[in-house]
C-alpha positions in Angstrom: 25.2 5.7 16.6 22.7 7.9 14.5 19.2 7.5 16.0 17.2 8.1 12.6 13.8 9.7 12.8 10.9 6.9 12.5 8.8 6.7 9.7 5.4 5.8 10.2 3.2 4.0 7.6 -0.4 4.3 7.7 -1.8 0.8 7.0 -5.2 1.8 5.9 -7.3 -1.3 5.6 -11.4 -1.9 4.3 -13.1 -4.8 5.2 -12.5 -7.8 2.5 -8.8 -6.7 1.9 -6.4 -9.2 0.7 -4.4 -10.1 3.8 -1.3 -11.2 1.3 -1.7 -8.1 0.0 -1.3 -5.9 3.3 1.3 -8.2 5.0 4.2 -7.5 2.3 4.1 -4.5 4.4 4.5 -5.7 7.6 6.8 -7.7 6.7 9.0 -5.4 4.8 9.1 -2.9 7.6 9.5 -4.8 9.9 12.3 -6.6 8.8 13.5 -3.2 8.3 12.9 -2.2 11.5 14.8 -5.2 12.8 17.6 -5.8 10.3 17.9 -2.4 8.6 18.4 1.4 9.2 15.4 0.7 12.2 13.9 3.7 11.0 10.0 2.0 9.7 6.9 1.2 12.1 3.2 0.4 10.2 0.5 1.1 12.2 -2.8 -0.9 10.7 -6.6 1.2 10.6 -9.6 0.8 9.1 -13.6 1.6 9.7 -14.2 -1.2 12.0 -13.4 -2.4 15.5 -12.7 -5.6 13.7 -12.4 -6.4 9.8 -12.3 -9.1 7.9 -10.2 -9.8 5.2 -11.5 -12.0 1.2 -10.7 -15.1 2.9 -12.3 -14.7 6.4 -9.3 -13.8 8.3 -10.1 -11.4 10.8 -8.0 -8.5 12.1 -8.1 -6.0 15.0 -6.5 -2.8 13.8 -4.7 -0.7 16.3 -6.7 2.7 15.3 -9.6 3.6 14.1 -9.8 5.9 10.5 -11.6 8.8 12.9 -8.5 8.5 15.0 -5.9 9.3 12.3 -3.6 12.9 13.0 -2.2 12.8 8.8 0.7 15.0 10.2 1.8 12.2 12.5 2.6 9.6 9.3 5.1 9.7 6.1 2.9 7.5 4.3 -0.2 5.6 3.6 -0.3 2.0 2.8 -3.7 0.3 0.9 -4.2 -3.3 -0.1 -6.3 -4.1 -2.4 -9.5 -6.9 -1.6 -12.9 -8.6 -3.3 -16.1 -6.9 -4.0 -17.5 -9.9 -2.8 -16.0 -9.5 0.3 -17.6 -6.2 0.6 -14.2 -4.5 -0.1 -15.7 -1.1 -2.1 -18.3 -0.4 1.2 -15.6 0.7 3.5 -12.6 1.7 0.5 -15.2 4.3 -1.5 -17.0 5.3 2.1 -15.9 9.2 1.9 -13.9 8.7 5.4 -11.4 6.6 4.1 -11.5 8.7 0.9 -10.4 11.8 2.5 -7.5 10.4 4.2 -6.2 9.6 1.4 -6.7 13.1 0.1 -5.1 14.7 3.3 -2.3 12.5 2.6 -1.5 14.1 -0.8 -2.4 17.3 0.3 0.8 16.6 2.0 3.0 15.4 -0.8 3.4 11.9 1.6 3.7 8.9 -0.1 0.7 7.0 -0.9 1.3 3.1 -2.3 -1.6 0.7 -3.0 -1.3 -2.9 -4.1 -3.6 -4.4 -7.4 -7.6 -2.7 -6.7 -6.4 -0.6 -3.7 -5.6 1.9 -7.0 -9.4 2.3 -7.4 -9.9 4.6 -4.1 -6.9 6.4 -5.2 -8.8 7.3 -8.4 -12.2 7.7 -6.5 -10.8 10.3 -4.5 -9.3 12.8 -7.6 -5.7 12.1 -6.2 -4.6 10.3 -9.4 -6.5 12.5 -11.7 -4.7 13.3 -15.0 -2.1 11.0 -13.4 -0.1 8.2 -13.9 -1.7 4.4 -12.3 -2.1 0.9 -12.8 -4.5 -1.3 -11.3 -5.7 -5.3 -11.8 -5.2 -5.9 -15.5 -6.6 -9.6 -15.8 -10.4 -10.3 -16.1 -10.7 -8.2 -19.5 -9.4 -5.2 -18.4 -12.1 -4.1 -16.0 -10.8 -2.8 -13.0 -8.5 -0.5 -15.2 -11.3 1.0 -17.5 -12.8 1.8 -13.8 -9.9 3.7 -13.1 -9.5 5.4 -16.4 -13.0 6.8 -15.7 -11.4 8.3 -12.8 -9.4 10.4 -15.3 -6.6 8.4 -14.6 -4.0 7.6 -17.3 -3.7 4.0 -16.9 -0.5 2.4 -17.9 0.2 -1.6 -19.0 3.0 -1.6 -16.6 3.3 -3.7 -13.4 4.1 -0.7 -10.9 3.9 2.6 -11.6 5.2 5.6 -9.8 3.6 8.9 -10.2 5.7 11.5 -8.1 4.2 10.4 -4.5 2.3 7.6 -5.4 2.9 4.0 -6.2 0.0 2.1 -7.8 0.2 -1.6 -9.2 -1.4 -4.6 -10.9 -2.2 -7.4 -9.3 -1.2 -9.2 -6.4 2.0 -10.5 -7.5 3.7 -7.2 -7.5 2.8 -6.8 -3.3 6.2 -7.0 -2.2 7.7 -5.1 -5.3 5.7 -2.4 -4.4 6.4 -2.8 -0.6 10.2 -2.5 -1.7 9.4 0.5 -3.6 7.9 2.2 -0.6 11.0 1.5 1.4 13.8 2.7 -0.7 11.2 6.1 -1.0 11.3 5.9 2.6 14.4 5.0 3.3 17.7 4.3 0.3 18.4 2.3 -2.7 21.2 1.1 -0.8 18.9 -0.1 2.3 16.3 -1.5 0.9 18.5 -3.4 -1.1 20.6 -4.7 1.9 16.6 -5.9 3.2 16.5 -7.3 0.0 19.7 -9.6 1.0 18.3 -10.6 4.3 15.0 -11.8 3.4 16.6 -13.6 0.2 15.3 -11.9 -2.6 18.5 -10.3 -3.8 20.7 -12.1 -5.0 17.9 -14.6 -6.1 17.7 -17.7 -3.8 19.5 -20.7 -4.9 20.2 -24.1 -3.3 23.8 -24.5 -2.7 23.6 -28.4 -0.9 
């Protein structure tokens, strides 16, 4: 049996992130990690010893951001969340910016789900680049990440080389998927795909 090297996601996650948003991960990879070449482990982080996500669910991430060694992960992971929730404070604060510098510095793989595009842009990764972000509500989110310098496409997932950006929140696991057929193989993710019911669709046979 061939013992494949483990590829370690960097869940990176502010306070008032969308818990739906940052469990398609989870999930994925773990299902992976169960079911499929065994190769994925997500490792969850953020600012605080505690955060809490838009809907008052509250998490206690295994590392802290100032903990973080870039060279020990393949790939970064961001949700998206509510300004209400505070979600901006810890997502523009310039430590969880540069991480997701470092991270490009290294050509690894960076996906974000719906608003978590808007650090991206903060940071100047996705400058002159290829994104999407939230497209409802007039537009608003994406004029905020074309003033990033950000060429902002009507499209539900885009990938730009190493990063993966996305629309809204329905696209989560689509861009979960994406992430582990990067990671891992079309053929994989595909077989994941099987297990968890997605592909073929589900249909009622009784």
């Amino acid at each position: 049996m061939i013992l494949l090297k483990t590829k370690k996601i960097l869940l990176l996650l502010s306070n008032g992130f969308e818990a739906y948003e940052a469990s398609v991960f989870t999930d994925v990879m773990g299902w992976n990690k169960l079911e499929g070449d065994g190769s994925t482990e997500v490792i969850t982080c953020g600012l605080r010893k505690e955060l809490k996500c838009t809907w008052n669910f509250t998490i206690i991430p295994e590392m802290q951001l100032s903990e973080v060694d870039v060279t020990m992960f393949d790939s970064l992971a961001i949700p998206g969340g509510f300004e209400e929730a505070g979600f901006y404070v810890d997502a523009f604060s310039e430590e969880f910016l540069s991480v997701i510098r470092k991270f490009d510095q290294e050509e690894k793989i960076i996906a974000s789900v719906c608003v978590g595009a808007l650090p991206l842009g903060k940071s100047g990764v996705l400058k002159g680049r290829k994104g999407t972000t939230y497209h409802l509500n007039n537009g608003l989110r994406q004029q905020q990440l074309a003033a990033f310098g950000v060429q902002v496409m009507n499209q539900p997932i885009v990938v730009d080389r190493n990063i993966i950006t996305s629309s809204c929140p329905s696209t989560a696991l689509g861009v979960a998927f994406t992430l582990l057929e990067m990671l891992t193989s079309a053929d994989n993710c595909r077989s994941i795909k099987n297990l968890m019911g997605f592909y073929p669709p589900y249909s009622n046979t009784n």
